[in-house]
C-alpha distance (Angstrom), angle and dihedral (degrees) to the residues before:
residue distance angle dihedral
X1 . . .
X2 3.65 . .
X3 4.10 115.3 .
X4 4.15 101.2 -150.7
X5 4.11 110.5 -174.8
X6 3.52 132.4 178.9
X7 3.51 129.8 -160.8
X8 3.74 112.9 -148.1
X9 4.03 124.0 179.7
X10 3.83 86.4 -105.0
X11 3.93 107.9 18.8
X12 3.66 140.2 30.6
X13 3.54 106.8 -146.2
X14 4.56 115.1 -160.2
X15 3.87 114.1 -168.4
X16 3.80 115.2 172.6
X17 3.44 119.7 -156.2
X18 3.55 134.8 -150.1
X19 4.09 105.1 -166.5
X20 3.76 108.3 -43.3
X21 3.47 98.4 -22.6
X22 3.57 144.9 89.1
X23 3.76 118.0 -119.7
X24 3.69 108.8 165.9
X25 3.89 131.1 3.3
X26 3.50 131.8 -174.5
X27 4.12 155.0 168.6
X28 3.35 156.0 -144.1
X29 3.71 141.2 166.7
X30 4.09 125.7 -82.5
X31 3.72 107.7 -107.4
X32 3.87 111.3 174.7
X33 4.03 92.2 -166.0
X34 3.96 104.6 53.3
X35 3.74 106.6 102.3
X36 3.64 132.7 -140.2
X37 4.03 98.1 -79.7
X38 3.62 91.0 47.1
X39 3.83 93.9 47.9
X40 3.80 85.5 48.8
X41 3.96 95.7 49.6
X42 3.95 84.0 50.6
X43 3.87 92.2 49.8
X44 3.77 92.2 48.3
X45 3.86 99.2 51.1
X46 3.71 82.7 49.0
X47 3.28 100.4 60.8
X48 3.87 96.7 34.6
X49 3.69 91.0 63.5
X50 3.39 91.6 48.6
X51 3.78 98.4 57.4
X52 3.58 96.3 -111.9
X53 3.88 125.2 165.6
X54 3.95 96.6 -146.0
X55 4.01 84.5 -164.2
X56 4.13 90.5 71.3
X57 3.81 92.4 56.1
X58 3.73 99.8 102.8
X59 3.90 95.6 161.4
X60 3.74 150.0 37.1
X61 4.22 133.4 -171.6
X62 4.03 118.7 174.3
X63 3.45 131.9 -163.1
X64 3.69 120.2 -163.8
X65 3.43 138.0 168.0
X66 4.31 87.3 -179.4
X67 3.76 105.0 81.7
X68 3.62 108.6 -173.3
X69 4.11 81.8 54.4
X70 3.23 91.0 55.7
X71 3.79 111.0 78.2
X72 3.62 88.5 29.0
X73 3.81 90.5 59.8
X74 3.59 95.7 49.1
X75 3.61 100.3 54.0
X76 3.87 85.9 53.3
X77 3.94 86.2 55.6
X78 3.64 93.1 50.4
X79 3.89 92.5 47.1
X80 3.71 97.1 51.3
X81 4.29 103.9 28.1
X82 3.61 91.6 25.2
X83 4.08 92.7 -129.2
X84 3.73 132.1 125.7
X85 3.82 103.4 -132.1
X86 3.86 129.2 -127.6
X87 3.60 105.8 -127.2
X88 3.67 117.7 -161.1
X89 3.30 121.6 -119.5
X90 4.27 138.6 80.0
X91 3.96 112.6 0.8
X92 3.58 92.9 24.4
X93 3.83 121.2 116.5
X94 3.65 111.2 -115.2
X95 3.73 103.1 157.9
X96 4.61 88.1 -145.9
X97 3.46 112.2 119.1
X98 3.92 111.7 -135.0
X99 3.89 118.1 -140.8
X100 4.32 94.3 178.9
X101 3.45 127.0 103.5
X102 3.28 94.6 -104.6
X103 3.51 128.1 23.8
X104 3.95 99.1 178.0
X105 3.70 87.9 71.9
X106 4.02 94.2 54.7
X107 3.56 111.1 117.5
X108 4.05 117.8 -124.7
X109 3.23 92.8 -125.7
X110 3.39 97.4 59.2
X111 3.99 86.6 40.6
X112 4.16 93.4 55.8
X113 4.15 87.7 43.7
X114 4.19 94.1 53.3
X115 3.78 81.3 49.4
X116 3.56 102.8 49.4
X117 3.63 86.5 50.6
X118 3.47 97.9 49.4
X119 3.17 100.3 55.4
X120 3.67 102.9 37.2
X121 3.67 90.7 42.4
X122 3.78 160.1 63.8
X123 3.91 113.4 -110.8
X124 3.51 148.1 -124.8
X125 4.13 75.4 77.9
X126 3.91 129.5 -175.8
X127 4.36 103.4 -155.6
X128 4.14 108.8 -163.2
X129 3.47 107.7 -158.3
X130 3.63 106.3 -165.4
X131 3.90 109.5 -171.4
X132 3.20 137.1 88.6
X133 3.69 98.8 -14.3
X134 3.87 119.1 11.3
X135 4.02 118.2 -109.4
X136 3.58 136.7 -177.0
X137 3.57 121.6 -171.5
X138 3.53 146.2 -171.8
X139 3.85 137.1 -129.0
X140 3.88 109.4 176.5
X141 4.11 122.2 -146.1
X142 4.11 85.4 -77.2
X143 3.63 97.0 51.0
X144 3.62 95.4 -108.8
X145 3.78 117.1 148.8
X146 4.09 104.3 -124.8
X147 3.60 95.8 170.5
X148 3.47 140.0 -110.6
X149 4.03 143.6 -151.0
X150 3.77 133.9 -73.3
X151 3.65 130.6 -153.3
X152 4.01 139.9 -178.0
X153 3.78 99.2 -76.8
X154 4.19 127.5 -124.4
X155 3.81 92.6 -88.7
X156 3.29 99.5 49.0
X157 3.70 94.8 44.7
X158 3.55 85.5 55.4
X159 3.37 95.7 46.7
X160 3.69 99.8 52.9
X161 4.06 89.4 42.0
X162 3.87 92.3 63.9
X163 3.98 102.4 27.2
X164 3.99 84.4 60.8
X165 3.98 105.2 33.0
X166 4.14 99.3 66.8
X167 3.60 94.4 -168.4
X168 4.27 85.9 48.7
X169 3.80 116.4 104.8
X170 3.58 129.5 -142.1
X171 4.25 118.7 -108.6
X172 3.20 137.7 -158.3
X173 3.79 106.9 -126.8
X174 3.85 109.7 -106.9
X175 3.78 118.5 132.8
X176 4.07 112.4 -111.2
X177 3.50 131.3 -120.2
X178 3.88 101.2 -110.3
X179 3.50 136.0 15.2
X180 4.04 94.8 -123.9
X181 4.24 103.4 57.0
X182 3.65 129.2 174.7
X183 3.55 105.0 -141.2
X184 3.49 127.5 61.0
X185 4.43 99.2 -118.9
X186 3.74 87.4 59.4
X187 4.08 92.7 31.7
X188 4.33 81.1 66.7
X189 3.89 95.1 38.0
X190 3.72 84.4 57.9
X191 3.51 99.2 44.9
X192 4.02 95.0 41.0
X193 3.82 106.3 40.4
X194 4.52 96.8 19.9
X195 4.06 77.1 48.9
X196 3.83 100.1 42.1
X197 3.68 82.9 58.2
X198 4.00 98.8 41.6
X199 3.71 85.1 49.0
X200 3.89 96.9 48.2
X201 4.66 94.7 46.0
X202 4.20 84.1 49.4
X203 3.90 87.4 55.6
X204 3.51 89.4 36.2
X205 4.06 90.8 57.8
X206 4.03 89.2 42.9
X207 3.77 92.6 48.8
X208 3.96 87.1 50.7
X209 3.82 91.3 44.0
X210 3.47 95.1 49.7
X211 3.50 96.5 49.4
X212 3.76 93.5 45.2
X213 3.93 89.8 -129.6
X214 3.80 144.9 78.7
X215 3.86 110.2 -95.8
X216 4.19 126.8 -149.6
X217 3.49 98.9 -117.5
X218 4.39 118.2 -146.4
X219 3.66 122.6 175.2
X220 3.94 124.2 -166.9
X221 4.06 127.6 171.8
X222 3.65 139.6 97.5
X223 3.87 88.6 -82.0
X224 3.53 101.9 48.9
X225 3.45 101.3 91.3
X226 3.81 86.1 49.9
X227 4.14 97.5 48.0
X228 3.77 104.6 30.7
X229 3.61 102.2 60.1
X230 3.97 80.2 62.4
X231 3.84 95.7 52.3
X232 3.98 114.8 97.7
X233 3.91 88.7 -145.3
X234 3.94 123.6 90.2
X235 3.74 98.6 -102.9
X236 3.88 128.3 175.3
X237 3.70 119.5 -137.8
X238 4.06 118.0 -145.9
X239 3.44 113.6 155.5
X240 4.14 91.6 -173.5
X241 3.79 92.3 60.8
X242 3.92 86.6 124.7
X243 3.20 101.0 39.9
X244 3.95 100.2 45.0
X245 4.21 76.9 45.0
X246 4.02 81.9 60.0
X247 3.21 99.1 51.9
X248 3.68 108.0 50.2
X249 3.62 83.7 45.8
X250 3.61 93.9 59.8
X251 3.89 86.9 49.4
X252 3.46 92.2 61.6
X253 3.51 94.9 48.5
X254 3.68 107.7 39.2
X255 3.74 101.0 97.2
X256 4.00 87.8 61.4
């Protein structure tokens, strides 16, 4: 079995694998502080309630775009699976080719989503990511990753709305009913998810318009499932784009 994680600003997702498909997945919160042992702990318990034979995991690859996690992280993996991990980033076989200006500064997320998509489908492509911050990203008509745009994502949108506005409540994120509300709760659902989505066609249109073509369009993210049913484009929702991105990567780099 192959043990894919990826370390998100506000999740760590673990999928294992057994061949090319997915047989458990789970999460927990990002906690910079917790050390290897208690990472390790947190990892076991996971994958004793879960039914997992530890002995079958022959393999590891991480993505993370949380540094000081990262070592930490991998010495848990070792300690419980026994596996040094692959972790994604320079010297590691991706098999994207990288049109930016600088490709050392690409973050592995992005990296494991352009090859998910790729691979699984039909390009140009437009990838949503939906998490902590918002990116949209471009695969041309040769699967080559030419970049894309980021913005402040739903949460911290949110976030900043309500920390700064004293008389603004907290939500729960749910879209509302109608774009024009008359109370204020469903007066900021419109405006963050009916907007999110507004915001994400327009860039869809410009992306298309710039590119002089029609573009498959994928979405993945915590969010998605709230944002995309709102969008008037045709838009797929994965939510394993990184992780599926992991784990062909790790196939084409396990005999190094």
């Amino acid at each position: 079995m192959l043990l894919c994680t990826d370390v998100g600003n506000t999740n760590i997702k673990f999928a294992l694998y057994e061949n090319d498909k997915q047989i458990v997945k789970v999460r927990f919160s990002t906690e910079a502080k917790k050390t290897d042992d208690e990472l390790a702990v947190e990892l076991y318990t996971i994958f004793h309630i879960n039914n997992v034979d530890i002995n079958k995991i022959d393999g590891s690859i991480i993505s993370s775009v949380v540094p000081v996690v990262t070592e930490a992280l991998t010495k848990a993996i070792k300690t419980v699976t026994g596996n040094y991990s692959i972790v994604l980033g320079p010297g590691v076989k991706s098999g994207l080719d990288l049109r930016i200006d600088n490709p050392s500064t690409l973050g592995s997320d992005i990296v494991a989503m352009c090859v998910a998509v790729k691979e699984l489908y039909s390009c140009p492509a437009i990838i949503i990511g939906l998490g902590t911050a918002t990116t949209i990203l471009y695969l041309n008509e040769k699967k080559c990753y030419c970049g894309g745009a980021i913005s402040p994502g739903i949460g911290i949108s949110l976030d900043a709305l309500t920390n700064h506005g004293a008389l603004l409540p907290s939500i729960e994120l749910q879209p509302p009913k109608k774009v024009i509300n008359t109370n204020t709760e469903d007066c900021i659902r419109s405006g963050v998810i009916l907007g999110t989505a507004s915001m994400l066609d327009g860039m869809i249109d410009r992306y298309n318009e710039e590119a002089g073509v029609d573009s498959f369009v994928v979405a993945s993210g915590g969010l998605a499932s709230v944002v995309i049913g709102n969008c008037k484009h045709d838009i797929i929702v994965n939510d394993d784009l990184v992780l599926e991105g992991l784990r062909l990567i790790y196939l084409k780099n396990k005999k190094r």
